[in-house]
GUDOMAR-833974 format. One line per 5 residues: number of its first residue (from 0); their letters; for each residue x, y, z of N, C-alpha, C. Coordinates in nm, 4 decimals. Layout:
BEGIN
NUM) A) X Y Z X Y Z X Y Z | ...
END
This chain:
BEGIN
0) XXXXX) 21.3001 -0.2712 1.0102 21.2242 -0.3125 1.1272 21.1502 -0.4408 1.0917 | 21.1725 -0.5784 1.1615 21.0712 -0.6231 1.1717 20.9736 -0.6905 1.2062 | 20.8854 -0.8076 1.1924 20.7226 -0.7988 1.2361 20.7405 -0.7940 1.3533 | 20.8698 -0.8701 1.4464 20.8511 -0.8598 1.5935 20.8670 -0.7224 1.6616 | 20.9079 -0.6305 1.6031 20.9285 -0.4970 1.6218 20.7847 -0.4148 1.6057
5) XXXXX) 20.7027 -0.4509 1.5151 20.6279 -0.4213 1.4680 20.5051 -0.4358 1.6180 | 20.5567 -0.5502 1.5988 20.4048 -0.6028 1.7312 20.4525 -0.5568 1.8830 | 20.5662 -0.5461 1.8753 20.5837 -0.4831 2.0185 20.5284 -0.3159 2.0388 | 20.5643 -0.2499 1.8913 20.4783 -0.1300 1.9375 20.3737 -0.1094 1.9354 | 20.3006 -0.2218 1.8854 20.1863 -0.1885 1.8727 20.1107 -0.2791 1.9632
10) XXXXX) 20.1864 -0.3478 2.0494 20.1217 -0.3288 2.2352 20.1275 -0.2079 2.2801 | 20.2943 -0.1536 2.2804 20.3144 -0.0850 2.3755 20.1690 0.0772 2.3055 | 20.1511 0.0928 2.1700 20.0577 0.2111 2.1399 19.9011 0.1572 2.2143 | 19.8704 0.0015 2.2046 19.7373 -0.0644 2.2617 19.7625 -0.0051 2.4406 | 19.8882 -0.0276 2.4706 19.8939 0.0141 2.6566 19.8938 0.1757 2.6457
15) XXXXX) 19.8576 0.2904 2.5598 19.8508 0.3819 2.5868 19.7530 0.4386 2.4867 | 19.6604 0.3535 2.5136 19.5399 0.3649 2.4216 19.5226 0.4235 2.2591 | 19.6313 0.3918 2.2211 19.6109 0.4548 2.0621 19.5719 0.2644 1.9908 | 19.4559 0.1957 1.9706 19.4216 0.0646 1.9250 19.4423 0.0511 1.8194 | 19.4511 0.1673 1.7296 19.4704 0.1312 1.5432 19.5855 0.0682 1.4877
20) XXXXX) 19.7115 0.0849 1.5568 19.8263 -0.0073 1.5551 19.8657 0.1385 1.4747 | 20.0264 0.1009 1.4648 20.1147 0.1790 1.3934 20.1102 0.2188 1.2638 | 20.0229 0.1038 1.1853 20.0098 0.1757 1.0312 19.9357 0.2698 1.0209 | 19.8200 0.2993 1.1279 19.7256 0.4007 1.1391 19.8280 0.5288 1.1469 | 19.9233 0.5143 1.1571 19.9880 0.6611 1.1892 19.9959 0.7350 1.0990
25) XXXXX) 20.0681 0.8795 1.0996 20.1327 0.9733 0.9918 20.2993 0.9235 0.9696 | 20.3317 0.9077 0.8591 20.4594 0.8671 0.8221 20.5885 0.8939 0.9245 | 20.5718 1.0164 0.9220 20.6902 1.1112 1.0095 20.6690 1.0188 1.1742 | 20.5430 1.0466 1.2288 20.5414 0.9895 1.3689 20.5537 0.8087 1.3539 | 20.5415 0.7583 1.2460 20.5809 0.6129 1.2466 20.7295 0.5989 1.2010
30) XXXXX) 20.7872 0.6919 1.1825 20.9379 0.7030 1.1774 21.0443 0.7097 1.3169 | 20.9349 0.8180 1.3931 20.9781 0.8484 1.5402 20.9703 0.7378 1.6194 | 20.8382 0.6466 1.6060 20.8417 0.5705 1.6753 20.9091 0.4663 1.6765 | 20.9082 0.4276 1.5837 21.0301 0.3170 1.5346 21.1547 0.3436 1.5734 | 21.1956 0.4640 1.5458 21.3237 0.5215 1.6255 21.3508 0.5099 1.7645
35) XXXXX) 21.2498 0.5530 1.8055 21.2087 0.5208 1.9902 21.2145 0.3865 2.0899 | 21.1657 0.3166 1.9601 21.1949 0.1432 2.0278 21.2564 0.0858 1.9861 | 21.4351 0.1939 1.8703 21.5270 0.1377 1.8610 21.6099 0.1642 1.9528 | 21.6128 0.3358 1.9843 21.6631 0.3638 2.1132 21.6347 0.2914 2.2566 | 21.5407 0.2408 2.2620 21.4705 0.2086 2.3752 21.5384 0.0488 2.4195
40) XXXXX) 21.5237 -0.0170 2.2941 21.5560 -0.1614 2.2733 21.7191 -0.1258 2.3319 | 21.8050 -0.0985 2.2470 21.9711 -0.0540 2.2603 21.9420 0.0022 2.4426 | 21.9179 0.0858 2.4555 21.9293 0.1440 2.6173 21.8592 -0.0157 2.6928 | 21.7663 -0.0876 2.7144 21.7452 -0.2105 2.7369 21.8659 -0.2960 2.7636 | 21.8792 -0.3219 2.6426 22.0058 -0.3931 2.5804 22.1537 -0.4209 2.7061
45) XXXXX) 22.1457 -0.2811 2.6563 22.2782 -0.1906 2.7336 22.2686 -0.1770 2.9227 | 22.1449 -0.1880 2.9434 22.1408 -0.2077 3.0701 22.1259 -0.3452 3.1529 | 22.1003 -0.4662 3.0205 22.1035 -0.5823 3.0309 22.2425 -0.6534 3.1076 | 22.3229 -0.5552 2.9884 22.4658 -0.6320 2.9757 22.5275 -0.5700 3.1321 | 22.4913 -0.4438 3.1296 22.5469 -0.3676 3.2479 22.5261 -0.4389 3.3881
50) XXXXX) 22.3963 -0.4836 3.4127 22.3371 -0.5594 3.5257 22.3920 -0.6861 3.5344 | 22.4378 -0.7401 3.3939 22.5208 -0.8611 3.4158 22.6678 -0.8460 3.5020 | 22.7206 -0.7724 3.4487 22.8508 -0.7540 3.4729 22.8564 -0.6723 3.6048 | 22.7576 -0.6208 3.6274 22.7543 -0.5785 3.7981 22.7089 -0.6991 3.9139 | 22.6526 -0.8105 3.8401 22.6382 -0.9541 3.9450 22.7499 -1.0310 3.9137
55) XXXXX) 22.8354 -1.0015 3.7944 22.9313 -1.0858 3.8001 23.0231 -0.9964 3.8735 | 23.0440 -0.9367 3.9138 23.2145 -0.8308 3.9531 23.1858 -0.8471 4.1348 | 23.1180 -0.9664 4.1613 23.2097 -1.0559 4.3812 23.2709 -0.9950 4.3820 | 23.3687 -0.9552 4.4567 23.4997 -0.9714 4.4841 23.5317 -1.1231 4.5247 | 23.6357 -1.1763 4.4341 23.6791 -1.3092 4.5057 23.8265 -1.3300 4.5123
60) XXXXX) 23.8078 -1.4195 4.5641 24.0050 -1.4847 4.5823 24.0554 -1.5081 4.4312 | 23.9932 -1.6006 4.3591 24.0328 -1.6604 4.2305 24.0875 -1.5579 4.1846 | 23.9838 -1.4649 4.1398 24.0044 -1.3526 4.0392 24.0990 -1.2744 4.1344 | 24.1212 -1.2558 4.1907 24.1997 -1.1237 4.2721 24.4152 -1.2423 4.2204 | 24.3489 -1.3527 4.2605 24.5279 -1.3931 4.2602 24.5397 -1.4057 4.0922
65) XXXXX) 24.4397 -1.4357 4.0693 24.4554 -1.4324 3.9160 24.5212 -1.2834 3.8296 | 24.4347 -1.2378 3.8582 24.4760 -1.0509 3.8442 24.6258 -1.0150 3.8419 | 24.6597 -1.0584 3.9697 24.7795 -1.0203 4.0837 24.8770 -1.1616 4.0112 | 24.8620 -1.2563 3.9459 24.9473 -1.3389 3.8820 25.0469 -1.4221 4.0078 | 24.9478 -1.4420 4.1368 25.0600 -1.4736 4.2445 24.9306 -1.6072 4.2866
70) XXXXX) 25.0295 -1.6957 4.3351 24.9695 -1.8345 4.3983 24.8558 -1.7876 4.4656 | 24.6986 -1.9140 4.4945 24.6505 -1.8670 4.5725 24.6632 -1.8983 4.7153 | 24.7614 -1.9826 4.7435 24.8578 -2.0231 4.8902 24.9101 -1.8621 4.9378 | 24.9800 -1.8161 4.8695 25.0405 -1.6473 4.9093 24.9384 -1.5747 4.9791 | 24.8008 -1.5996 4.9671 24.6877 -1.5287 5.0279 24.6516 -1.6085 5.1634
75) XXXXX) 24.6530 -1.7466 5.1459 24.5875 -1.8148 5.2987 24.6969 -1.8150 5.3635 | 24.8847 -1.7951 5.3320 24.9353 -1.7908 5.4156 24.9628 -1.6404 5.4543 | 24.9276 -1.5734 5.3989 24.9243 -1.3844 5.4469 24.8335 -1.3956 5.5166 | 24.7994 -1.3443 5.6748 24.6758 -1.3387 5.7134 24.6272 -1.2125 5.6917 | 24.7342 -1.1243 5.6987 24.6812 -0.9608 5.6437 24.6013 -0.9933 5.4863
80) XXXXX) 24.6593 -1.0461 5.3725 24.5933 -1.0261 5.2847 24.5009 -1.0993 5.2920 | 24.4623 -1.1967 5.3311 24.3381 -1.3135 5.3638 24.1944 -1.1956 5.4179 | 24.2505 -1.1128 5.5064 24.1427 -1.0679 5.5944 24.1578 -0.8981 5.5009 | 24.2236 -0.9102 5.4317 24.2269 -0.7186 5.3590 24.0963 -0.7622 5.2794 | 24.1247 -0.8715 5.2206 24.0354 -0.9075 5.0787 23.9234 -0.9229 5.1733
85) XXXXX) 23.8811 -1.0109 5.2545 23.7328 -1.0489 5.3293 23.6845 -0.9223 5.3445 | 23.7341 -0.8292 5.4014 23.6684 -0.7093 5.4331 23.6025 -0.6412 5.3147 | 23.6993 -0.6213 5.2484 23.6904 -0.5399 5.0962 23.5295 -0.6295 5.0567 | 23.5552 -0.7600 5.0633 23.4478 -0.8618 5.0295 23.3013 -0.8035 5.1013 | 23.3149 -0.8122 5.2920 23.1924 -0.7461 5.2941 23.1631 -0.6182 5.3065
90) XXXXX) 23.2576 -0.4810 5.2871 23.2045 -0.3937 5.2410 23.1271 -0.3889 5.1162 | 23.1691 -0.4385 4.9895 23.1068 -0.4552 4.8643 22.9336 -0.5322 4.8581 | 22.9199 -0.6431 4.9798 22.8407 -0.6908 5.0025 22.7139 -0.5970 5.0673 | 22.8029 -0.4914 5.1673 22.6958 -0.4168 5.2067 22.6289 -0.3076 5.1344 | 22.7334 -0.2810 5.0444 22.6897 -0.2130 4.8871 22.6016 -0.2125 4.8577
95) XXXXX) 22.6262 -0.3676 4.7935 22.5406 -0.4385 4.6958 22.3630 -0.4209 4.6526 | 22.4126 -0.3622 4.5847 22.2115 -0.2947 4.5672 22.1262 -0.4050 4.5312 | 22.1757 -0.5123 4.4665 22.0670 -0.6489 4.4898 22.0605 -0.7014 4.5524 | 22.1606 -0.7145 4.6834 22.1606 -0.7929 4.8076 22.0343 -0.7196 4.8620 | 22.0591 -0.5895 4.8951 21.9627 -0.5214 4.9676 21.8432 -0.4933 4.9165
100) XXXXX) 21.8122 -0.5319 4.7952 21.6895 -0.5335 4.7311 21.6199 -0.7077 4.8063 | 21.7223 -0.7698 4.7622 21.6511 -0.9077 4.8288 21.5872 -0.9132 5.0310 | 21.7078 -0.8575 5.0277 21.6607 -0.7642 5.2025 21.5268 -0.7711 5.2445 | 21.5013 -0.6333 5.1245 21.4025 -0.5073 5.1353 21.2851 -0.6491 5.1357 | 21.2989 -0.6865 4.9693 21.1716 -0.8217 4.9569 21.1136 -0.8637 5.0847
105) XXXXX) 21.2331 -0.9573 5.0873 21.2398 -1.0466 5.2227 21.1618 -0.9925 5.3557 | 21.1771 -0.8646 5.3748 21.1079 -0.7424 5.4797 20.9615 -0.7252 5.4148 | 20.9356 -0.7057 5.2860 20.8549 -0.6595 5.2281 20.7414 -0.7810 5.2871 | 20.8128 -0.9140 5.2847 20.7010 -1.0026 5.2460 20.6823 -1.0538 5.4168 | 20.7868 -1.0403 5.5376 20.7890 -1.0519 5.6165 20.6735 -0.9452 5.6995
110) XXXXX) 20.6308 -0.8337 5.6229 20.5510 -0.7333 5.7171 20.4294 -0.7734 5.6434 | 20.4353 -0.7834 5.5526 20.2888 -0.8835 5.4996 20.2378 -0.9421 5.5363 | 20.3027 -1.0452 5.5905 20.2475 -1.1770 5.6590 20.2083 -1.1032 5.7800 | 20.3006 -0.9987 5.8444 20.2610 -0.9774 5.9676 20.0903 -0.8824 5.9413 | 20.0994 -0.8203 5.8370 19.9918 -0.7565 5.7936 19.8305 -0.8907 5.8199
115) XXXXX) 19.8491 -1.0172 5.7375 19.7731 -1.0684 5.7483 19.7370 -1.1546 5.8952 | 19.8402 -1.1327 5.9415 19.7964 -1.1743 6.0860 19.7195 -1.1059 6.1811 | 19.7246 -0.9872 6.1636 19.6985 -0.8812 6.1933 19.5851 -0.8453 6.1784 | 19.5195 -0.8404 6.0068 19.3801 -0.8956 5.9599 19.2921 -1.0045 6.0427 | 19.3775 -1.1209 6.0439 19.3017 -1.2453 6.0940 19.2720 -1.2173 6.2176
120) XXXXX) 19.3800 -1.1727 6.2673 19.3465 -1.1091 6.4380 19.2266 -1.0519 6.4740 | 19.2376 -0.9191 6.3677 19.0785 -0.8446 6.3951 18.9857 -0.8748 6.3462 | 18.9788 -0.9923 6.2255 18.8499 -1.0522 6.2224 18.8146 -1.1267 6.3008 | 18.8858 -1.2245 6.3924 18.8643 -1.2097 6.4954 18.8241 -1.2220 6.6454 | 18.8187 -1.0923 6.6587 18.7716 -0.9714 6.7567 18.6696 -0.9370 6.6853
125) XXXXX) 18.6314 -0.9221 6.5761 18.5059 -0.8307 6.4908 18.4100 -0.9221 6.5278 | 18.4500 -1.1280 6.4818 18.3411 -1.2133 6.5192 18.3526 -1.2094 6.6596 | 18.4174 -1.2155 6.7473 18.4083 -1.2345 6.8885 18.3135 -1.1292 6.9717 | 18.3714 -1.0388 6.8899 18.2976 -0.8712 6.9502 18.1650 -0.9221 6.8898 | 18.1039 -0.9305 6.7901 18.0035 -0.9940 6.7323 17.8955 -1.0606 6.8107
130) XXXXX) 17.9425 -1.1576 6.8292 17.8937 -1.2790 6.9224 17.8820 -1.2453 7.0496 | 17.9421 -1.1244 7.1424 17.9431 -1.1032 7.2670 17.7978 -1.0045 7.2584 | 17.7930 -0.9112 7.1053 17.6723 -0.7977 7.1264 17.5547 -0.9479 7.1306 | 17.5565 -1.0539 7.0784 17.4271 -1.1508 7.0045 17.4210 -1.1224 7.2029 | 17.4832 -1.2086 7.2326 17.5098 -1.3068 7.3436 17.4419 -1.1989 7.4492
135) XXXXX) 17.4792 -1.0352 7.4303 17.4477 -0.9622 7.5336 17.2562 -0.9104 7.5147 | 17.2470 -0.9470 7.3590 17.1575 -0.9221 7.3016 17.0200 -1.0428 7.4048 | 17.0841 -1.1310 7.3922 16.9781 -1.2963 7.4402 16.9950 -1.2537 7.5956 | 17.0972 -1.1755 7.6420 17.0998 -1.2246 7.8263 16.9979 -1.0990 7.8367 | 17.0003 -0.9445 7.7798 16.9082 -0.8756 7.7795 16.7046 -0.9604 7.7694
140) XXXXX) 16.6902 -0.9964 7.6863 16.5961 -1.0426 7.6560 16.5921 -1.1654 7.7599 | 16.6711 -1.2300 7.8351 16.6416 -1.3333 7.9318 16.6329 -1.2453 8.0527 | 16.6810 -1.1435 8.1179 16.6721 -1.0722 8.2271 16.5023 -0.9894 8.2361 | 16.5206 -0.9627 8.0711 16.3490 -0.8789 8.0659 16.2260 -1.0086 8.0954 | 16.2603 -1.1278 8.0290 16.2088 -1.2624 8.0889 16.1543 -1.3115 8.1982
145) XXXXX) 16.2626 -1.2777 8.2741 16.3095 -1.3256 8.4019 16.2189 -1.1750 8.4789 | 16.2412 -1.0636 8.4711 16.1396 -1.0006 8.5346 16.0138 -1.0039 8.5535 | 15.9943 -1.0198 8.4213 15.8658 -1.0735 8.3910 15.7806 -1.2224 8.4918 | 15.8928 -1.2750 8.4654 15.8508 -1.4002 8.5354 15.8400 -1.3424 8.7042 | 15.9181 -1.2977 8.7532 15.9189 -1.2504 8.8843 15.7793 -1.1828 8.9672
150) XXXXX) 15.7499 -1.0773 8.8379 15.6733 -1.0304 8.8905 15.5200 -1.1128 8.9134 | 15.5216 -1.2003 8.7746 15.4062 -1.2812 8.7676 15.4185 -1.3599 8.9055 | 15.5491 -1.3870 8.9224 15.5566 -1.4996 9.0617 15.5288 -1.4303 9.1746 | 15.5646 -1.3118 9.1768 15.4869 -1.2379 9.3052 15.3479 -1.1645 9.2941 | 15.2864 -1.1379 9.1638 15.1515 -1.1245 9.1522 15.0958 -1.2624 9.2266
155) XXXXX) 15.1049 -1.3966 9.1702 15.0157 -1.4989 9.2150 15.0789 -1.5234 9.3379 | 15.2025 -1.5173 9.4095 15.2283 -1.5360 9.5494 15.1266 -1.4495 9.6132 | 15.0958 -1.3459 9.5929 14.9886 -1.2641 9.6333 14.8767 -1.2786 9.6292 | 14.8488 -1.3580 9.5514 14.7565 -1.4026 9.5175 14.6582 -1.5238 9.5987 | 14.7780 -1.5880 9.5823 14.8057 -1.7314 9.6755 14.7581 -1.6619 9.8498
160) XXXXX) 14.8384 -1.5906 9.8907 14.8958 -1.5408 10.0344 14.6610 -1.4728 10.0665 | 14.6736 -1.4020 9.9210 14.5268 -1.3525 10.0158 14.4205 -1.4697 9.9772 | 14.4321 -1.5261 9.8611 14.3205 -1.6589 9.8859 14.3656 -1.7806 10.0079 | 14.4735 -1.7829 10.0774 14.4778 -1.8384 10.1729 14.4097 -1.7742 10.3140 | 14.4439 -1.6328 10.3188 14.3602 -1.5590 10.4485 14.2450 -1.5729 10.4291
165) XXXXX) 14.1506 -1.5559 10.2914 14.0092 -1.5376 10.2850 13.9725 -1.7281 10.3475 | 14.0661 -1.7978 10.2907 14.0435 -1.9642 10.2801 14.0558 -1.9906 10.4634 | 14.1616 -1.9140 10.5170 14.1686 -1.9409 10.6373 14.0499 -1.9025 10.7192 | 14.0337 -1.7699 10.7031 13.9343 -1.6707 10.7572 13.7398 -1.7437 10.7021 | 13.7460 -1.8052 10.6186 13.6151 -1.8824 10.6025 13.5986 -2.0272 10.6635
170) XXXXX) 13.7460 -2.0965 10.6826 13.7725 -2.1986 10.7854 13.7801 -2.1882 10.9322 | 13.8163 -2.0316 10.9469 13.7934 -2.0018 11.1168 13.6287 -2.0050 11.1384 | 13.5488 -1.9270 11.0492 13.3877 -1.9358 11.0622 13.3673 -2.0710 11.0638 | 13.3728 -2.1290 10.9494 13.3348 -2.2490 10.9895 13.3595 -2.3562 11.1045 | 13.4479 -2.3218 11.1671 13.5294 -2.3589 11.2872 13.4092 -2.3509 11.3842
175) XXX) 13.4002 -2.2146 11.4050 13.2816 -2.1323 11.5049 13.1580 -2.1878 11.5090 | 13.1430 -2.2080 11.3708 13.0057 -2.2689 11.3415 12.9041 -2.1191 11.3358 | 12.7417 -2.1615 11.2718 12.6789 -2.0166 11.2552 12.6574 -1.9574 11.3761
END
């Protein structure tokens, strides 16, 4: 094993909280482990190569006349085999578990956005709604105002109305004379 082997497990023991690193161990379990992220590495490995060779295996024309050891003219002038292979082509396509992973993304990031619009939307409505309680808040307090004022305006209209009768009514005497 080594040092780069070394330091990878002893992230991967730091990501599952054992911090002393691998020499801290008991012999036997630093045997296992080492074993573990040889197995681990190889299964990696092995699924590396596998994932390759599953993005390389299209179906295409090249490889298919190649295979088949026949011109690739024999195919564009067959229209049956032209259109056997296309099909075969997008069934495999609809397969395709990374196509539809890119899909899924593509959806993933498409409802996101719709997510944040969605956000922005109701913030808003939160400030709008906001601003309508302020707004209902000030027309309250201008109506209580405004009563206010009213009544004062009809206290002194009243006011007005009987110091004019007394004003009239002391101008009729004086009118009369004593």
């Amino acid at each position: 094993m080594d040092i780069s082997d070394e330091i990878v497990i002893n992230i991967k023991l730091k990501a599952i909280g054992e911090t002393n690193g691998v020499e801290s161990l008991k012999p036997n379990v630093q045997k296992y482990i080492k074993g573990i992220e040889e197995i681990v590495r190889g299964l990696d490995l092995c699924r590396s190569e596998s994932l390759k060779t599953y993005k390389n295996s299209a179906i295409n024309k090249s490889y298919i006349v190649e295979r088949l050891g026949i011109a690739r003219q024999t195919i564009y002038n067959n229209n049956i085999l032209e259109r056997y292979i296309e099909y075969s082509r997008e069934q495999q396509l609809k397969s395709d578990l990374f196509r539809r992973e890119a899909m899924l993304i593509d959806r993933i990031v498409e409802l996101e956005h719709q997510i944040y619009l969605m956000q922005q939307r109701d913030a808003s409505i939160e400030h709008l709604s906001y601003q309508l309680q302020k707004q209902n808040e000030q027309l309250g307090e201008q109506i209580t105002t405004n009563q206010k004022l009213e009544e004062e305006n009809h206290r002194l209209s009243n006011e007005l109305l009987s110091y004019n009768k007394r004003n009239k009514f002391v101008s009729i005497k004086n009118d009369r004379g004593p």
